[in-house]
mmCIF file of the C-alpha atoms, coordinates in Angstrom:
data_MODEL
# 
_entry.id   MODEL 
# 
loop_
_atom_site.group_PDB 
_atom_site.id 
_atom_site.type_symbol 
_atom_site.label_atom_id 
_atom_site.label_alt_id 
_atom_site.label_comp_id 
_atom_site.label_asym_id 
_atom_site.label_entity_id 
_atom_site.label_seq_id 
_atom_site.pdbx_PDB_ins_code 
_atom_site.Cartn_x 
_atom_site.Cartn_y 
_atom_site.Cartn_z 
_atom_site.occupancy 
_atom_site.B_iso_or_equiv 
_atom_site.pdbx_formal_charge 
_atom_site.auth_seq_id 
_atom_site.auth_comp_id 
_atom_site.auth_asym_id 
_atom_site.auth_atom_id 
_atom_site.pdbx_PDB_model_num 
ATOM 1   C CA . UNK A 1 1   ? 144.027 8.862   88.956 1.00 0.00 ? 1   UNK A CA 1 
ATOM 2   C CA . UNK A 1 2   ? 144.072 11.886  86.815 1.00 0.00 ? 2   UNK A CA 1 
ATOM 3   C CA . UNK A 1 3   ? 140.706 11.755  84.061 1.00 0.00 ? 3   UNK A CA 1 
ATOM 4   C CA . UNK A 1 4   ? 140.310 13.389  80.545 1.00 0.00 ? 4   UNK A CA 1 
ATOM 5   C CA . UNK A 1 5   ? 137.552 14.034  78.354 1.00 0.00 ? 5   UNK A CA 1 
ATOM 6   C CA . UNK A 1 6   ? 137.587 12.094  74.903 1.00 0.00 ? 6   UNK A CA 1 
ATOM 7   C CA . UNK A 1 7   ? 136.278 14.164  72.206 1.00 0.00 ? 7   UNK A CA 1 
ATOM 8   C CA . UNK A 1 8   ? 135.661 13.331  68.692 1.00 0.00 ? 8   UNK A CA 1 
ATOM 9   C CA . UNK A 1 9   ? 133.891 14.274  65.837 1.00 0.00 ? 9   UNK A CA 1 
ATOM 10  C CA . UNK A 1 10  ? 133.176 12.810  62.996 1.00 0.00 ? 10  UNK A CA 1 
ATOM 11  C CA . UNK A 1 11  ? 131.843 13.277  59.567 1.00 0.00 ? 11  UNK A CA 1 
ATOM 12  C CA . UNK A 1 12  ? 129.332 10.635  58.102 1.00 0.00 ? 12  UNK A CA 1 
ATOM 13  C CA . UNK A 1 13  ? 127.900 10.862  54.289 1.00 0.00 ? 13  UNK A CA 1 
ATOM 14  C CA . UNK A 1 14  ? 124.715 9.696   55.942 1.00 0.00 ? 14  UNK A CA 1 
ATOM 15  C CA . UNK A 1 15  ? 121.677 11.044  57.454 1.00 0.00 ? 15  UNK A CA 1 
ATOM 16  C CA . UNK A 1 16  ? 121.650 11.898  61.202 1.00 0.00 ? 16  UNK A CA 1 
ATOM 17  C CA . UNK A 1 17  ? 118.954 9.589   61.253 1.00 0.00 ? 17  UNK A CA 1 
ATOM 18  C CA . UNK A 1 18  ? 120.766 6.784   59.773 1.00 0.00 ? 18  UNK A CA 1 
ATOM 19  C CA . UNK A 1 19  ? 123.845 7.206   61.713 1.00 0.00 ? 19  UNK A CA 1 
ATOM 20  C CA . UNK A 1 20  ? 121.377 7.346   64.900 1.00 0.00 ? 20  UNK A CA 1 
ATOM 21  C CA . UNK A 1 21  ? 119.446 3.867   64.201 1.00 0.00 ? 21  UNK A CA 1 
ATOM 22  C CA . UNK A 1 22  ? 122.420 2.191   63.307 1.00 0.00 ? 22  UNK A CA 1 
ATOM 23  C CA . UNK A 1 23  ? 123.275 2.747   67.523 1.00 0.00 ? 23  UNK A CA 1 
ATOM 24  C CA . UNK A 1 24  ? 120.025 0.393   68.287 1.00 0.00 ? 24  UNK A CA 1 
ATOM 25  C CA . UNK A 1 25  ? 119.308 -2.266  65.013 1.00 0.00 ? 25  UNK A CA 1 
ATOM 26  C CA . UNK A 1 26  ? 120.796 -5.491  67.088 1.00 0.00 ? 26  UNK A CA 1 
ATOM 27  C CA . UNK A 1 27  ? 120.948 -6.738  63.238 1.00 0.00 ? 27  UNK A CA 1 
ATOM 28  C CA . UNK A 1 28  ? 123.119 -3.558  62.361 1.00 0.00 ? 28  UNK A CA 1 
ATOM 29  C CA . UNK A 1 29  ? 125.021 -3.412  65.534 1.00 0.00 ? 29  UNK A CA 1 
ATOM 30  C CA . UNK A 1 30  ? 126.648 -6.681  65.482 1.00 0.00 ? 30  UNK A CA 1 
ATOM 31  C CA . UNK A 1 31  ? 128.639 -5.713  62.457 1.00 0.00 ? 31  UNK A CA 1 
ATOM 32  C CA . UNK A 1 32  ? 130.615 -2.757  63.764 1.00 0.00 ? 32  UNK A CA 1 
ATOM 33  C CA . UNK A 1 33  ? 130.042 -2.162  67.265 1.00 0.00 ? 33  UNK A CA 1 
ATOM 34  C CA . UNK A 1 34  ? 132.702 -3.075  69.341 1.00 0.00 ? 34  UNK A CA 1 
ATOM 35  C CA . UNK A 1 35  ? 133.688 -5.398  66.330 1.00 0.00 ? 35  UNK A CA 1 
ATOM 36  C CA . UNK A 1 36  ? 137.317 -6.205  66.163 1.00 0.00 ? 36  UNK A CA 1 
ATOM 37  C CA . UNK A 1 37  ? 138.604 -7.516  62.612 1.00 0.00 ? 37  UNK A CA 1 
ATOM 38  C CA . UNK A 1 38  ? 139.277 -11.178 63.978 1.00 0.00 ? 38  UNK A CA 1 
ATOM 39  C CA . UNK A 1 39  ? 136.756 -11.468 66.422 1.00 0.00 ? 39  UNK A CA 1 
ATOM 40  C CA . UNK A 1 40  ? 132.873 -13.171 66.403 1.00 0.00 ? 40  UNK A CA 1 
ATOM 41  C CA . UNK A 1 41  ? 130.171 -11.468 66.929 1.00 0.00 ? 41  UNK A CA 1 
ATOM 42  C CA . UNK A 1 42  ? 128.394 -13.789 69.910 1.00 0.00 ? 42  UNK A CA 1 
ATOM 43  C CA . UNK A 1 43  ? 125.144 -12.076 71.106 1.00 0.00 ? 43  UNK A CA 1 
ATOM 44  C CA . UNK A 1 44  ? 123.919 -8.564  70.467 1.00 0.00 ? 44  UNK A CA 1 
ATOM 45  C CA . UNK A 1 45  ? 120.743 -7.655  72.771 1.00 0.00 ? 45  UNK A CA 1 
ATOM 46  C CA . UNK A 1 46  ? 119.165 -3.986  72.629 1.00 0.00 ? 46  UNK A CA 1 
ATOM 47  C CA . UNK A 1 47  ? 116.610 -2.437  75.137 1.00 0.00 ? 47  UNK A CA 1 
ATOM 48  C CA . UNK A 1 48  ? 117.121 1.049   72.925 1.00 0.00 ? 48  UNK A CA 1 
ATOM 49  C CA . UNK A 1 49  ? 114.584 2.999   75.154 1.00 0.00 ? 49  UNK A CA 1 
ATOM 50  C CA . UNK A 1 50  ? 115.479 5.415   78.230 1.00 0.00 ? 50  UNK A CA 1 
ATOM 51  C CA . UNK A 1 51  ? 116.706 3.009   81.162 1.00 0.00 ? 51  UNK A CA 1 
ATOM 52  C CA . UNK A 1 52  ? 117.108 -0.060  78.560 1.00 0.00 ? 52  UNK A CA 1 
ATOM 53  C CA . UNK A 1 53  ? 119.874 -2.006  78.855 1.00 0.00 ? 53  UNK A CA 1 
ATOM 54  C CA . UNK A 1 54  ? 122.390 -3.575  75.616 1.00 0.00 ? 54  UNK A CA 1 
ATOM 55  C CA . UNK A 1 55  ? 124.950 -5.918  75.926 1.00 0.00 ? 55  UNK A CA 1 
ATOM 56  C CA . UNK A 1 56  ? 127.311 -7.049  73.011 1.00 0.00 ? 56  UNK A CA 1 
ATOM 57  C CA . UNK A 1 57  ? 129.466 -9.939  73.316 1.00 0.00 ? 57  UNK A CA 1 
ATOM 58  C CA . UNK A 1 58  ? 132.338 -10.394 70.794 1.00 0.00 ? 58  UNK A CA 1 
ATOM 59  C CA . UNK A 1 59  ? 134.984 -13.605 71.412 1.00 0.00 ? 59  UNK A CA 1 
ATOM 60  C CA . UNK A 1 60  ? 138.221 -12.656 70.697 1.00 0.00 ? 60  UNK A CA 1 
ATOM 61  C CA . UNK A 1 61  ? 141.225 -15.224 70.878 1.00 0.00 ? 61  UNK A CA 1 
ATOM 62  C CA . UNK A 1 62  ? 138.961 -17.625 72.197 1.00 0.00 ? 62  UNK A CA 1 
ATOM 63  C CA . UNK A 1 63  ? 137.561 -15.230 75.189 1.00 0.00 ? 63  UNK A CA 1 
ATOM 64  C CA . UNK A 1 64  ? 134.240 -13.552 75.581 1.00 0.00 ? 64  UNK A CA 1 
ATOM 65  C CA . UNK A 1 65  ? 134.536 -9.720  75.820 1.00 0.00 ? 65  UNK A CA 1 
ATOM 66  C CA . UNK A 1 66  ? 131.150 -8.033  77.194 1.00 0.00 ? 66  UNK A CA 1 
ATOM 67  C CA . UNK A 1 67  ? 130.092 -5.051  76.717 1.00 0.00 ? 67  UNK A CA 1 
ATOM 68  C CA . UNK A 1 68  ? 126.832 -3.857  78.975 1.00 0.00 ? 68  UNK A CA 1 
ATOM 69  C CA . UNK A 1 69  ? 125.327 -0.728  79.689 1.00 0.00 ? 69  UNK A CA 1 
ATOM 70  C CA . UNK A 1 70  ? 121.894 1.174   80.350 1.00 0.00 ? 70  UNK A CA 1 
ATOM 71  C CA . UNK A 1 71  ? 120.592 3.923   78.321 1.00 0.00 ? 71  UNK A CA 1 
ATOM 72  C CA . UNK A 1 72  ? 120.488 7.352   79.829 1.00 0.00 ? 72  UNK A CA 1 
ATOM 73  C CA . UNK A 1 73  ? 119.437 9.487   76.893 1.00 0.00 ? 73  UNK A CA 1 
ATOM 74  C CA . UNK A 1 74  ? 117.632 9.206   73.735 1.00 0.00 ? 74  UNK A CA 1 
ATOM 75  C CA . UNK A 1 75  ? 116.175 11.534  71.576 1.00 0.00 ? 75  UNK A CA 1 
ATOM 76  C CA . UNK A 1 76  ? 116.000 10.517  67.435 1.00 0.00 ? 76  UNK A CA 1 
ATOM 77  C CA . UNK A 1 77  ? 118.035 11.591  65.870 1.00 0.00 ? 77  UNK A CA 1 
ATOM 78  C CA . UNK A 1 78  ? 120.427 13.789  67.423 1.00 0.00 ? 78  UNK A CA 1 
ATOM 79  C CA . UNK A 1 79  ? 121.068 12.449  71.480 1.00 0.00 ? 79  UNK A CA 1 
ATOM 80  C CA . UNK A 1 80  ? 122.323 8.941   72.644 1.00 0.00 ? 80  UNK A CA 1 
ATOM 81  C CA . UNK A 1 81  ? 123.906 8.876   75.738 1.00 0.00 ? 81  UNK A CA 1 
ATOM 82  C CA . UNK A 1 82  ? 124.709 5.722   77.339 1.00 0.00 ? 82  UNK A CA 1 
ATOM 83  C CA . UNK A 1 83  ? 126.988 4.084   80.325 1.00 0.00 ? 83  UNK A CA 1 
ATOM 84  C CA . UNK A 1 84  ? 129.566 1.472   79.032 1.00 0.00 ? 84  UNK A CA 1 
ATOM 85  C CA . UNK A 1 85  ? 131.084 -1.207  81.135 1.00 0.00 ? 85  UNK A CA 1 
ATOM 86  C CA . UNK A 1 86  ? 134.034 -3.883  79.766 1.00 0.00 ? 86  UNK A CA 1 
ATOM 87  C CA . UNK A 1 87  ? 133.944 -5.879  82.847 1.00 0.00 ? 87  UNK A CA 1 
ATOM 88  C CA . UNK A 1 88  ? 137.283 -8.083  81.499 1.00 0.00 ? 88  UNK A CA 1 
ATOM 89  C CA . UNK A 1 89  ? 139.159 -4.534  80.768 1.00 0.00 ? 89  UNK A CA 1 
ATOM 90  C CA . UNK A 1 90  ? 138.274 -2.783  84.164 1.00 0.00 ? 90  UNK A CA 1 
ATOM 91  C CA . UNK A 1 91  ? 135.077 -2.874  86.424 1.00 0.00 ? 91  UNK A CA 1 
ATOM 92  C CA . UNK A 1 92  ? 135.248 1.204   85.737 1.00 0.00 ? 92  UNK A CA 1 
ATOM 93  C CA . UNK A 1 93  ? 131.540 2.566   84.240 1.00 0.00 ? 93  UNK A CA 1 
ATOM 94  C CA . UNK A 1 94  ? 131.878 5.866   81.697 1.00 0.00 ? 94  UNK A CA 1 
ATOM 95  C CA . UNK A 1 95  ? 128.860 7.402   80.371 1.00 0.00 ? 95  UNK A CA 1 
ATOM 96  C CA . UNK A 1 96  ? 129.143 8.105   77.012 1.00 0.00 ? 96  UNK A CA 1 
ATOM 97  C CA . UNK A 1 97  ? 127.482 11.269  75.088 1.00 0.00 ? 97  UNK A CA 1 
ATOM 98  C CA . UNK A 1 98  ? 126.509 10.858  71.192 1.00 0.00 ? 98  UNK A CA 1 
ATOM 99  C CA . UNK A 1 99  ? 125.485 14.267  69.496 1.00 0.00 ? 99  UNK A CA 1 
ATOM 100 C CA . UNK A 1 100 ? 124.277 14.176  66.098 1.00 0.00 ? 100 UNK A CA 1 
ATOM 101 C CA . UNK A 1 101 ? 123.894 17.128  64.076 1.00 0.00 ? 101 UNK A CA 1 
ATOM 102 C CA . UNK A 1 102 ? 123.091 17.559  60.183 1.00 0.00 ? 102 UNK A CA 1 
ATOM 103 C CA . UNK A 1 103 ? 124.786 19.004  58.003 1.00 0.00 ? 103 UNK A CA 1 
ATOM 104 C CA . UNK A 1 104 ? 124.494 21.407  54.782 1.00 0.00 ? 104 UNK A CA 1 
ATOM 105 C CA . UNK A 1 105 ? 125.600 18.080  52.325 1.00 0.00 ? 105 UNK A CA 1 
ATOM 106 C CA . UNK A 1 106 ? 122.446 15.867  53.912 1.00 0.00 ? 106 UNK A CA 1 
ATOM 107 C CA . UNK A 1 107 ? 125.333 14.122  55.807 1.00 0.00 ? 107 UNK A CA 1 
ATOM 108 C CA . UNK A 1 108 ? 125.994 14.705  59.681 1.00 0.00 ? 108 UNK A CA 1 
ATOM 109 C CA . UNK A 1 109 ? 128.667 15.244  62.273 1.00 0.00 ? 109 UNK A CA 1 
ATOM 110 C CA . UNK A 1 110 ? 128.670 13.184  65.191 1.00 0.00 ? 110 UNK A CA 1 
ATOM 111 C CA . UNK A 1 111 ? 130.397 14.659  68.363 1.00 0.00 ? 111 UNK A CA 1 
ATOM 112 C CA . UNK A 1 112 ? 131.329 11.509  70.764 1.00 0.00 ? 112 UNK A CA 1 
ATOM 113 C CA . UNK A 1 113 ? 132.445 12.055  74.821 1.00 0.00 ? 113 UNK A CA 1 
ATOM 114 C CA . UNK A 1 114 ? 133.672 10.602  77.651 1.00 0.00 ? 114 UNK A CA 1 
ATOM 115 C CA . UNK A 1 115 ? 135.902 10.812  80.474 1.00 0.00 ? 115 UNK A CA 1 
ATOM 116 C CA . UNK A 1 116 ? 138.857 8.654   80.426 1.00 0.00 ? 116 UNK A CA 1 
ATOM 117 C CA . UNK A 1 117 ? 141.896 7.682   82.195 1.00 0.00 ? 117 UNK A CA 1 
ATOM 118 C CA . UNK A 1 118 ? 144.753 10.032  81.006 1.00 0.00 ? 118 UNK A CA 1 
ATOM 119 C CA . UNK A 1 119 ? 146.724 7.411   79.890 1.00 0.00 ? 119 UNK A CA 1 
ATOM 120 C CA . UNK A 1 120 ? 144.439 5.141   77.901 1.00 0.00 ? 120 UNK A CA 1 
ATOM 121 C CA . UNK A 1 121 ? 143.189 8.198   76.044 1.00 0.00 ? 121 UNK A CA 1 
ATOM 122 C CA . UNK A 1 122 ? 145.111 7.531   72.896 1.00 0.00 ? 122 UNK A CA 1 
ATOM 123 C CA . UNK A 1 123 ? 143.972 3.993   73.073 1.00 0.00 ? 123 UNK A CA 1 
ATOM 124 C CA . UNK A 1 124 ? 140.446 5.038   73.445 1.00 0.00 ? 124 UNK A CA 1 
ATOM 125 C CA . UNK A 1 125 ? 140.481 7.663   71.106 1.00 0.00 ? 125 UNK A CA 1 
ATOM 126 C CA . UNK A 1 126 ? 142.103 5.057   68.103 1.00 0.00 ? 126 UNK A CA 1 
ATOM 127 C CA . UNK A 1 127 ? 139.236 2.638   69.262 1.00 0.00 ? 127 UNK A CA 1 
ATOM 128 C CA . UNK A 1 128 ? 136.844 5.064   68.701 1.00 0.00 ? 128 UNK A CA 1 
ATOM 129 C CA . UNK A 1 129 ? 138.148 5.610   65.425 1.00 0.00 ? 129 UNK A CA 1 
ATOM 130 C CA . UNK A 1 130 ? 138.311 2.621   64.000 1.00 0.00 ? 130 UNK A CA 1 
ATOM 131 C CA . UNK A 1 131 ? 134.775 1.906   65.598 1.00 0.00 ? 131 UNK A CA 1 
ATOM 132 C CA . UNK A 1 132 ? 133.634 5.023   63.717 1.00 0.00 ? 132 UNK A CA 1 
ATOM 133 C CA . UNK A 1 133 ? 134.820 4.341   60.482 1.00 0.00 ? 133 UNK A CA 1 
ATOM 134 C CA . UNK A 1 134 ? 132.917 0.956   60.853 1.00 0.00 ? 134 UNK A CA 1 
ATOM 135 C CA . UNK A 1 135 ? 130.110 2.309   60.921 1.00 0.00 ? 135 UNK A CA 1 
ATOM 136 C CA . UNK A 1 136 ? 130.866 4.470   57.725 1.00 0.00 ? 136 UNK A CA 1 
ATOM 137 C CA . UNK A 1 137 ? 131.843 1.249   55.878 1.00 0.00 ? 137 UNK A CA 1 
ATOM 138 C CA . UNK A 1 138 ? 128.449 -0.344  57.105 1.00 0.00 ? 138 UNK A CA 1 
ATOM 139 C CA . UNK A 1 139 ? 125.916 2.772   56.352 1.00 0.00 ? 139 UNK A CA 1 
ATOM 140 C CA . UNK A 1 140 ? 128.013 2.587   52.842 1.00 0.00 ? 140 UNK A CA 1 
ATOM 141 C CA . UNK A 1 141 ? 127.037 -0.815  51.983 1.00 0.00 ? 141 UNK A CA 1 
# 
């Protein structure tokens, strides 16, 4: 199995504090995280502290999707690192790397990371995306 490293950045109007919180508000989380545009939000739990654990449960076409992990790393408002397992998709645990830095215009870039199968990297990276800009559209309400 051959791995590559998904890299993105991405440029937020909002403070790198802002964009950091919204990774741990359970109340600001279940709106874009892992959010699909026909699914239900189901249960949103948040540990955010170093070894903490978060799972987010969406049902989608009548199916719960889980999402679980532990975080590694955090440090307001600039590091979240985090392991993410879909145990429906694949039983396979990434850690994924958040950066946060501020920028000149009181926005911020966020620099995202992980390692990926070669061939689901355009997936991911589209997912990713359109999780991203979710987030935007939230922080802009």
């Amino acid at each position: 199995m051959t791995m590559d490293m998904l890299e993105i950045e991405f440029r937020f109007r909002d403070t790198a504090e802002r964009v950091f919180d919204a990774w741990l508000d359970p109340k600001v989380v279940r709106t874009w995280l892992f959010a699909t545009p026909k699914g239900e939000m189901i249960d949103v739990q948040i540990d955010p502290r170093k070894g903490g654990h978060y799972s987010i449960t969406e049902r989608r076409k009548g199916q719960d999707v889980l999402h679980t992990g532990t975080y590694l790393r955090l440090q307001r408002p600039d590091v979240l690192w985090f392991t993410l397992t879909v145990p429906s998709i694949s039983p396979d645990t990434v850690t994924v790397s958040i950066e946060i830095e501020p920028s000149v215009d009181g926005g911020c870039v966020l620099m995202l990371g992980h390692d990926v199968k070669r061939e689901d990297k355009d997936a991911m990276t589209k997912g990713w995306l359109a999780t991203l800009q979710g987030l935007q559209k939230q922080l802009s309400r």
